[in-house]
N, C-alpha and C positions, 0 to 999 in steps of 0.2 A: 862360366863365371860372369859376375855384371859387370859391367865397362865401367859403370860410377866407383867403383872399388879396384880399379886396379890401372894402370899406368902402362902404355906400349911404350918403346921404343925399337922403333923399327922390327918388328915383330915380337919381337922378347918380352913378355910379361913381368912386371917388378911389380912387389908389395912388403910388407914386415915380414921376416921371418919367423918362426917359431921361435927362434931365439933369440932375436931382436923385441918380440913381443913379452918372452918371459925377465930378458932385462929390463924393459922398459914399466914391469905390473911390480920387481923387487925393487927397483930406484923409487917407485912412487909410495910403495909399505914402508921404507927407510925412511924417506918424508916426511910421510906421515904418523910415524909411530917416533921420530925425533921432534917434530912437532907438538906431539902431544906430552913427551916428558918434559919439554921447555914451561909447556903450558902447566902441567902439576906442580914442577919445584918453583914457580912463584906463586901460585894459588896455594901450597905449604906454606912457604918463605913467610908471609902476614907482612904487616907493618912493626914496627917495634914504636913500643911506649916509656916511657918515665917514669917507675912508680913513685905514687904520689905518698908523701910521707903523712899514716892515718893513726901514728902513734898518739893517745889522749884522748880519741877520738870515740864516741860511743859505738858500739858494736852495728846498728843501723844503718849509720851515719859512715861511716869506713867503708859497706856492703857497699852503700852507691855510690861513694868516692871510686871505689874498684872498678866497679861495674861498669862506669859512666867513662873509663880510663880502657875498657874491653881486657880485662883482668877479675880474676875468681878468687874470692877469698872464703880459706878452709881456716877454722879453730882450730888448732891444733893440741890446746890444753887450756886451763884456767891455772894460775899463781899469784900469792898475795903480791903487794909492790907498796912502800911506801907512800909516792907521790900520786901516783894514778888512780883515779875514784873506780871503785867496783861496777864491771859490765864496758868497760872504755880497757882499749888496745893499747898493752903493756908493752910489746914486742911484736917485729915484723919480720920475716922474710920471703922475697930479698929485701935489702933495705931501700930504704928510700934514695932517688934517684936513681937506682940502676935501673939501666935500659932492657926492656926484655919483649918480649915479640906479644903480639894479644893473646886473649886465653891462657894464658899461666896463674897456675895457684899463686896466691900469695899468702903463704902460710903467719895465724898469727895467734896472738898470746893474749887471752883475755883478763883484766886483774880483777881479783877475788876484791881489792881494797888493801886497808894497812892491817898488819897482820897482829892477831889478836895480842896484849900486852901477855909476858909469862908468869904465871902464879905468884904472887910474894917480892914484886917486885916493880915500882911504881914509875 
């Protein structure tokens, strides 16, 4: 054996055991593999944002309000609406102001415009 690796004491050789060596390689995989789910669930976790409220807003115009907020906006249908001019967001969800993490859809409702008047009747 080489003397740099190992320790006399009064003739008696001392080093790690086998056993001492295979606890000390499973303490350091514990470690390390609790280490690195610490490290995932806040690389998941994200930051949380505000959506910003893009109802009225032209369909463009909402994409990069979202965008610009790290947030994805899906059409989820088209419907007439009264008040709201055609191709501008009728409906949002979630709604404005709720807190939600980045990358979530934010599902929304495009208006057709005011809805045609009914035959015969003025």
């Amino acid at each position: 054996m080489n003397r740099d690796n190992q320790v006399q004491d009064g003739g008696v050789e001392r080093g790690i055991t086998p056993s001492g060596r295979l606890l000390m390689t499973l303490s350091l995989a514990l470690l390390f593999g609790l280490s690195g789910l610490v490290v995932f669930y806040f690389s998941l976790r994200g930051r949380t944002v505000r959506v910003p409220d893009i109802v009225s807003m032209k369909e463009s115009v909402a994409q990069d309000e979202l965008e610009g907020s790290g947030l994805i906006m899906q059409v989820r249908g088209r419907a007439p609406h009264q008040k709201i001019p055609f191709g501008c967001v009728a409906d949002q969800s979630p709604a404005a102001g709720t807190e939600v993490k980045t990358g979530q859809l934010v599902r929304v409702t495009l208006s057709t415009g005011a809805p045609a008047p009914e035959p015969g009747r003025n």
